[in-house]
C-alpha positions as CSV (number, residue, x, y, z in Angstrom):
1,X,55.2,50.9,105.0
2,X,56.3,49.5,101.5
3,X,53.7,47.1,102.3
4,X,50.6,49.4,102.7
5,X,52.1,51.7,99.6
6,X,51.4,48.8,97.5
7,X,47.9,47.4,99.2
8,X,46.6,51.0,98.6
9,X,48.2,51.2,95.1
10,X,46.4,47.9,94.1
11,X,42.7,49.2,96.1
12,X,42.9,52.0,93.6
13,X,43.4,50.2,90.3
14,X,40.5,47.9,91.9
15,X,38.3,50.8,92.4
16,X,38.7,52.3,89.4
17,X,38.5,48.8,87.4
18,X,35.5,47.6,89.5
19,X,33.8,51.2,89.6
20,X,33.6,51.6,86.0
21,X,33.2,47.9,85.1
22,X,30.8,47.5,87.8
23,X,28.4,50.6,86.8
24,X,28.5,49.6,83.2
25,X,27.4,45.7,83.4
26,X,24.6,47.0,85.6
27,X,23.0,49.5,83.6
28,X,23.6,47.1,80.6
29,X,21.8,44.3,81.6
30,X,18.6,46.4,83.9
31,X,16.3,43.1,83.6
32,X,19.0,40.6,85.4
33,X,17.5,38.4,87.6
34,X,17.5,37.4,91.3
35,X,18.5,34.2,91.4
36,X,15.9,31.1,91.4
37,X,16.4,30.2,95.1
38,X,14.1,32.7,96.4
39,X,11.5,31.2,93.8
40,X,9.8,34.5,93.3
41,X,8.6,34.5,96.8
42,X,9.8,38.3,97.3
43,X,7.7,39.4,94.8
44,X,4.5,37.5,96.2
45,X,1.2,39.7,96.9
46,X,-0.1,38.2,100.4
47,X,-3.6,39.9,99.8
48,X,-6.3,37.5,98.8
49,X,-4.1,34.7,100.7
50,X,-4.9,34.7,104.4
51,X,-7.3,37.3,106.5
52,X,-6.4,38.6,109.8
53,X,-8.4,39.5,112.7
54,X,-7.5,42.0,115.0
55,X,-8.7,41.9,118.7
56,X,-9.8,45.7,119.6
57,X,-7.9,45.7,123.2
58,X,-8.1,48.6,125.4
59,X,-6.0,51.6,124.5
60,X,-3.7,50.3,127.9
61,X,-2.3,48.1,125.4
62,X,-1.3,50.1,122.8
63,X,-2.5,53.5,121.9
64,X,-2.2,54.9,125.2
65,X,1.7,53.8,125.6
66,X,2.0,55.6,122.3
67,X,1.0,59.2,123.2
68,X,3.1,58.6,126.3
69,X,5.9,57.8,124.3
70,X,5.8,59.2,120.7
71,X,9.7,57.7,119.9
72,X,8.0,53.9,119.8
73,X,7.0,54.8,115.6
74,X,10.7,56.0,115.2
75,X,13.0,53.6,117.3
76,X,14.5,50.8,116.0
77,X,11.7,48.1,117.9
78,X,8.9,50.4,116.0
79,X,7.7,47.8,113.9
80,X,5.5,46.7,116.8
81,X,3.6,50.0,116.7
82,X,3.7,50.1,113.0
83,X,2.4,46.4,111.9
84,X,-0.3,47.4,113.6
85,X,-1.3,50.4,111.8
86,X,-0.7,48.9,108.2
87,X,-2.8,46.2,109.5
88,X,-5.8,48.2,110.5
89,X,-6.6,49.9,106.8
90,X,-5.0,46.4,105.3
91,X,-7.4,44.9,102.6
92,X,-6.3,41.3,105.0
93,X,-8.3,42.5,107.3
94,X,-11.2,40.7,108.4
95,X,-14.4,42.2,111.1
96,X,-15.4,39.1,111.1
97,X,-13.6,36.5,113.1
98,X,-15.1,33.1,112.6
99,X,-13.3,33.6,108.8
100,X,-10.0,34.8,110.3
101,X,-6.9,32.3,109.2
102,X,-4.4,34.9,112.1
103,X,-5.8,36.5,114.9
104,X,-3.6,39.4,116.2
105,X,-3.2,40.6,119.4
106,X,-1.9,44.4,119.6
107,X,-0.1,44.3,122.8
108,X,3.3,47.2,122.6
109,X,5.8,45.5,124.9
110,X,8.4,47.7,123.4
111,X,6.8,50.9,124.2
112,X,7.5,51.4,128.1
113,X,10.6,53.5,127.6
114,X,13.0,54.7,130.1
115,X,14.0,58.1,131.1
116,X,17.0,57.2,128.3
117,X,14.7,55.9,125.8
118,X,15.3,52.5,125.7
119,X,12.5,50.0,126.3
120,X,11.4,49.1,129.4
121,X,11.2,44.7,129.3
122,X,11.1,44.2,133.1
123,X,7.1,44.3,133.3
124,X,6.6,42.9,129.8
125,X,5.6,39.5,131.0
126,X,2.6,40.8,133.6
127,X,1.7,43.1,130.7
128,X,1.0,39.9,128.2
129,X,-0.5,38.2,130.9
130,X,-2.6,40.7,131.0
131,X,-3.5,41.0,127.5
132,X,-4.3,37.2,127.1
133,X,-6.0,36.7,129.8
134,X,-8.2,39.3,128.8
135,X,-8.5,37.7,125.0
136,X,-8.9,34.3,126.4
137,X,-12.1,35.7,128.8
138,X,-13.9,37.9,126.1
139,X,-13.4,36.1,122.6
140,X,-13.1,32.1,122.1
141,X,-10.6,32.3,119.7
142,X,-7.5,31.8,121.9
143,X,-8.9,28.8,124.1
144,X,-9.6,26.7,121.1
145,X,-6.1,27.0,120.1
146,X,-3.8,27.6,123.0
147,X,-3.0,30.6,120.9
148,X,-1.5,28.2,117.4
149,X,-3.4,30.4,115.1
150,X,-2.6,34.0,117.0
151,X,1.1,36.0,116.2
152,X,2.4,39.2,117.9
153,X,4.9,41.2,117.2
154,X,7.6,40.5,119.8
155,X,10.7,43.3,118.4
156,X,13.0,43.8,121.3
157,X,16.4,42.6,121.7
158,X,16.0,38.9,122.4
159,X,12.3,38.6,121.5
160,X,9.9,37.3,123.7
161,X,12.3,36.1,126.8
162,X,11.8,39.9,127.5
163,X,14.8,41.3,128.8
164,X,18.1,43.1,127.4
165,X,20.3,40.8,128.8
166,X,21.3,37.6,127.2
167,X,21.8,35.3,130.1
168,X,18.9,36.6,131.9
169,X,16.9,36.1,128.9
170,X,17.7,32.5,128.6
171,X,17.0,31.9,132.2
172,X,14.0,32.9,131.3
173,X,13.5,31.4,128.1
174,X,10.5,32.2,125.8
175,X,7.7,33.5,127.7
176,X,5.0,30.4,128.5
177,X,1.6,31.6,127.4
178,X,3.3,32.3,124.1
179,X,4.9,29.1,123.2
180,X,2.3,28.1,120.7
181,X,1.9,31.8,118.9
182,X,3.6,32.7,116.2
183,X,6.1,35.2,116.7
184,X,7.6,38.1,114.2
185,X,10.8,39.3,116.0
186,X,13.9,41.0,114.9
187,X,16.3,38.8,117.0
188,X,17.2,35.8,115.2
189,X,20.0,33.2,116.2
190,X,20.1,29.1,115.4
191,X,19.8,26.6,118.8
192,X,18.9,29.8,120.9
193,X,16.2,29.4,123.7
194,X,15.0,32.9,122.2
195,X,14.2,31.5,119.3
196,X,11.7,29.2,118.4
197,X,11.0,26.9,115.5
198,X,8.0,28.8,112.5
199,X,9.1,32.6,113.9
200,X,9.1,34.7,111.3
201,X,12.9,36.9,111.8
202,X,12.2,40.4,110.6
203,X,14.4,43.6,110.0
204,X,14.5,46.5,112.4
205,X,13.1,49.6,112.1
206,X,14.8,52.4,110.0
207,X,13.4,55.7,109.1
208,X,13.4,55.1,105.0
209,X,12.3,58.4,104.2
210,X,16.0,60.1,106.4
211,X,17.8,57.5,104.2
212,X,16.0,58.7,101.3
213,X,16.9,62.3,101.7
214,X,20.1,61.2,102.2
215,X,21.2,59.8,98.3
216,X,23.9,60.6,96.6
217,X,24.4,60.6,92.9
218,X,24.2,57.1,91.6
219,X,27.8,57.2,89.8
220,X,29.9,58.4,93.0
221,X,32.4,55.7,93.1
222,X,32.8,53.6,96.0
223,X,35.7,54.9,97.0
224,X,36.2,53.3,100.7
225,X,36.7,49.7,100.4
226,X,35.4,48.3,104.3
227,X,33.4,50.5,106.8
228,X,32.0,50.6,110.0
229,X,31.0,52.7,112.8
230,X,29.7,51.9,116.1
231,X,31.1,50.8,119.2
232,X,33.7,48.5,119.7
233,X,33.7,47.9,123.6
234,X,31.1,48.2,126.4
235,X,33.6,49.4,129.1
236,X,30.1,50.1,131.2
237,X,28.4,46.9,130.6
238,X,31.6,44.5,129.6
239,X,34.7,46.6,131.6
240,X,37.1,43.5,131.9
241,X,36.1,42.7,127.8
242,X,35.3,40.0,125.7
243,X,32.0,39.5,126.1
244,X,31.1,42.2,124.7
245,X,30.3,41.0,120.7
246,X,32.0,37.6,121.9
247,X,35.0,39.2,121.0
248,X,34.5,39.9,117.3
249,X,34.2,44.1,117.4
250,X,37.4,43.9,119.7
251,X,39.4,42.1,117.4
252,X,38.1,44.3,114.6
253,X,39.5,47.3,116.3
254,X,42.9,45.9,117.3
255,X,43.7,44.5,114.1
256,X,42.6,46.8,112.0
257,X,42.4,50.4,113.5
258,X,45.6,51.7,111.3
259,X,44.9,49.6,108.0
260,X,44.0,51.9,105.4
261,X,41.9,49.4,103.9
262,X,39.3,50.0,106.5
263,X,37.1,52.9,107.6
264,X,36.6,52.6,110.9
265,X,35.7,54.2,114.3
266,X,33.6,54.5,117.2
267,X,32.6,58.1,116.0
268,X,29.6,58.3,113.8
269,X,28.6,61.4,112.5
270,X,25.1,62.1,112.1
271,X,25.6,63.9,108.7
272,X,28.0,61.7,106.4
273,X,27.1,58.2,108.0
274,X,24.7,57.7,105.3
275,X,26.6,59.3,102.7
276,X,30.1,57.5,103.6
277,X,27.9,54.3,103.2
278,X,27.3,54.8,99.9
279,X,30.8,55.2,98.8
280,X,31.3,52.0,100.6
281,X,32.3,48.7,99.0
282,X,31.6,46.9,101.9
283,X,29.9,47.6,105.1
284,X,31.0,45.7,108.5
285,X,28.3,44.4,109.9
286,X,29.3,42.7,113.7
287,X,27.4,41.3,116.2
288,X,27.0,43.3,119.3
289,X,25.0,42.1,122.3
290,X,22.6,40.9,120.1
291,X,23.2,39.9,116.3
292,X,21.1,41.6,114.7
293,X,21.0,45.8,114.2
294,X,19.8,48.2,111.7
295,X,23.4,48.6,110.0
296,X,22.6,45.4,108.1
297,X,19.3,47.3,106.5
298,X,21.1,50.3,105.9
299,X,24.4,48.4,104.3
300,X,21.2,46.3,102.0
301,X,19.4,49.6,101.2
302,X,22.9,51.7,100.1
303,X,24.0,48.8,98.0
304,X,26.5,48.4,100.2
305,X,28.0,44.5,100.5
306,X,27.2,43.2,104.1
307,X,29.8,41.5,106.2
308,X,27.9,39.3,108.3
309,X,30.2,38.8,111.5
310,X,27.8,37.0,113.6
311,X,28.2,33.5,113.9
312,X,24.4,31.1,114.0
313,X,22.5,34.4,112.6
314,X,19.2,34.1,111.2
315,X,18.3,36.8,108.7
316,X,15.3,38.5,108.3
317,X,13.1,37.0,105.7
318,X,15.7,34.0,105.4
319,X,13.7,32.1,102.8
320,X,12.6,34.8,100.6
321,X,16.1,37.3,100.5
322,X,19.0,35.3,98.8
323,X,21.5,36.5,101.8
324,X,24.0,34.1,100.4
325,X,24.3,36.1,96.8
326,X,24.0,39.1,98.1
327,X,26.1,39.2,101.9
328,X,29.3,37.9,103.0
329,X,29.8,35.8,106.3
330,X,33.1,35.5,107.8
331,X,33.1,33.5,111.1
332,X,34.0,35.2,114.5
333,X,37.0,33.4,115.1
334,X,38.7,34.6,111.4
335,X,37.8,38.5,112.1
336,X,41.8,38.9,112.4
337,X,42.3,37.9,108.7
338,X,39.1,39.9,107.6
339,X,41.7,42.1,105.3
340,X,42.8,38.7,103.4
341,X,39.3,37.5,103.0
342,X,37.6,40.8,101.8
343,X,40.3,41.4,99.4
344,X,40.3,37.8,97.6
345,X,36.8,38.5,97.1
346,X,37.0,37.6,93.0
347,X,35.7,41.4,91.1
348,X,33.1,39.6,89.2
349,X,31.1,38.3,92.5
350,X,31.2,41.6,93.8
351,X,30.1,43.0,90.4
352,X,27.1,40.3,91.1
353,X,26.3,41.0,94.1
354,X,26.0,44.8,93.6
355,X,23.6,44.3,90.4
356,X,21.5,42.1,93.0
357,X,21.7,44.8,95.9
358,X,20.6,47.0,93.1
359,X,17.0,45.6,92.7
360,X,14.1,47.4,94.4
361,X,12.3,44.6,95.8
362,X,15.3,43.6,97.7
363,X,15.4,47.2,99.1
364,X,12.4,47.2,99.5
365,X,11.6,43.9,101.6
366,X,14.0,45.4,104.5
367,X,12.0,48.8,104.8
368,X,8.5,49.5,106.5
369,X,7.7,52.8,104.8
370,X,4.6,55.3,105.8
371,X,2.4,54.6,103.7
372,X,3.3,50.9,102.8
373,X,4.2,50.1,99.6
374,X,3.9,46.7,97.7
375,X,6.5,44.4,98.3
376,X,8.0,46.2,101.3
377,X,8.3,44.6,105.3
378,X,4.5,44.6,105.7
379,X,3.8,42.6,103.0
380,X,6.8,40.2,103.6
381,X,5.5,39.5,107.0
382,X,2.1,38.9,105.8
383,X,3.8,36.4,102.8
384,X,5.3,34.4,105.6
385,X,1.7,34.2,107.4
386,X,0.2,33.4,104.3
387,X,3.0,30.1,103.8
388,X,2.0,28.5,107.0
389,X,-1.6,28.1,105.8
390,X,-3.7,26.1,105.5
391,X,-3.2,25.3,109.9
392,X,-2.0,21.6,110.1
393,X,-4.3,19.6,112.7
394,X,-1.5,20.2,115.4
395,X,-3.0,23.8,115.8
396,X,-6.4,23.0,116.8
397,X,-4.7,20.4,118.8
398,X,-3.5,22.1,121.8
């Protein structure tokens, strides 16, 4: 007890020292900059550097899976559904195709929901099938190519292995007809079948204008030092334990449950998530089935320091965000000493990393508002198009 009387004596001097000291050097030095090892590319306008062509398919493909199921420009896989509206008024946009660096291929796997809202993936691959066979018999574009110059947005769980489950997705591996596309998912991981060498690794969807009406006044002080909510076991999918997370949100309940260092629980209230995020110092950020989920956007947006717990995670937009400066990564394996790492953190590298969270175009890049804005999701996914041009002789090489 005398132990945790002086760990929370010593979190509230911090606070105090690191909330005041911490508001002050931010608002006295407003043109800091992001480090040099994103070499401006954040900040890059893709327009003018690559034009897109978009095959008009049959609303079967797209459209018609939207009216059936309205939640696919609102769930987490939405940028799917969304890419492809930005792209259609986008000034990247090309009618005519023989000038076309990208040819994109509309085709919603994500948007075949069950009665529970969660995305159909067992008839994904007949569904592509489908849609390339159709592009490879009406347009020459895709023959010439074996698909090199074409990208699609592939946003459920592991990509485009299609299914929800990790070791049936790596039976599977990626799926065939797409091994020469380009593709712009959300699930990222190093030396994992699911992931293939020049993907573009993007965030998930989150509703920015909820967040937005969510803000709390810029001074609160952040008050809890680490937070999380979500689940820590899958008794229904993982009822013996330990695969669930590989462990990692298992070990962050048991060993930290009754520290009051650490905000924790499987409850999350709809109407002070947000807000209890923003008083945050830092914001857990686990692995669960996958590695990737939309608590990492949200902890980025709220200035709130990620802790990365995922171990072989590739972020979104990996060489344009300075995930290093801003993030910290604690291997799977050290969760049980997560209290001892977070609170040697030195003040002045959190200091840092808050001014960086600070900066719009950080913010920004992790959101896909309605309308787009410069800067945001969109446009980062365009940038990384635009850097793999002009096509090497491989592509046309099939």
């Amino acid at each position: 007890m005398r132990f945790w009387g002086f760990t929370i004596f010593f979190y509230f001097v911090f606070c105090l020292w690191i909330g005041g000291v911490g508001f002050y050097i931010y608002r006295s030095h407003p043109t800091d900059k992001i480090p040099g090892n994103i070499r401006g590319i954040l900040v890059d306008d893709p327009v003018g550097r690559l034009k897109v062509y978009i095959y008009e398919l049959p609303s079967e493909y797209n459209q018609q899976r939207l009216q059936n199921h309205p939640r696919c420009l609102t769930h987490m896989f939405a940028a799917e559904t969304l890419m492809h509206h930005f792209l259609l008024s986008s000034p990247v946009r090309t009618l005519i195709p023989e000038e076309a660096d990208w040819f994109y291929a509309p085709v919603y796997t994500t948007c075949d929901l069950t009665r529970n809202g969660f995305p159909f993936t067992y008839n994904s691959r007949h569904f592509m099938t489908s849609a390339i066979q159709l592009i490879s018999s009406n347009w020459p574009y895709w023959n010439r190519t074996a698909g090199a110059d074409h990208f699609f947005i592939v946003a459920h769980d592991y990509g485009a292995c299609f299914h929800h489950n990790e070791k049936r997705a790596i039976e599977r591996g990626i799926f065939p007809l797409l091994q020469r596309a380009t593709l712009v998912q959300t699930f990222g991981q190093r030396n994992h079948t699911c992931l293939k060498d020049g993907s573009i690794v993007i965030p998930p969807y989150v509703d920015s204008q909820k967040m937005q009406a969510r803000l709390v006044p810029s001074n609160t002080p952040r008050s809890i030092f680490a937070y999380f909510r979500g689940q820590f076991y899958d008794l229904v999918n993982d009822p013996e334990g330990g695969n669930y997370a590989r462990g990692a949100r298992a070990a962050l309940w048991e060993n930290f449950k009754d520290n009051p260092l650490f905000n924790i629980s499987s409850e999350r209230s709809s109407t002070t998530y947000y807000e209890d995020m923003q008083r945050a110092r830092f914001c857990l950020c686990p692995l669960g089935w996958s590695p990737w989920s939309p608590r990492l956007v949200e902890a980025v947006v709220f200035g709130c320091i990620p802790v990365i717990i995922a171990d072989g995670i590739v972020l979104p937009f990996e060489d344009a965000i300075p995930w290093e400066e801003i993030g910290i990564f604690v291997a799977e394996k050290d969760v049980p000493m997560l209290d001892k790492i977070l609170t040697s953190v030195p003040v002045d590298e959190i200091s840092r990393k808050q001014r960086l969270l600070a900066k719009p175009s950080i913010k920004q890049a992790m959101l896909y508002p309605q309308p787009s804005q410069p800067r945001d999701a969109f446009h980062q996914i365009l940038s990384g198009l635009a850097r793999k041009l002009p096509h090497g002789n491989e592509v046309f090489s099939p």
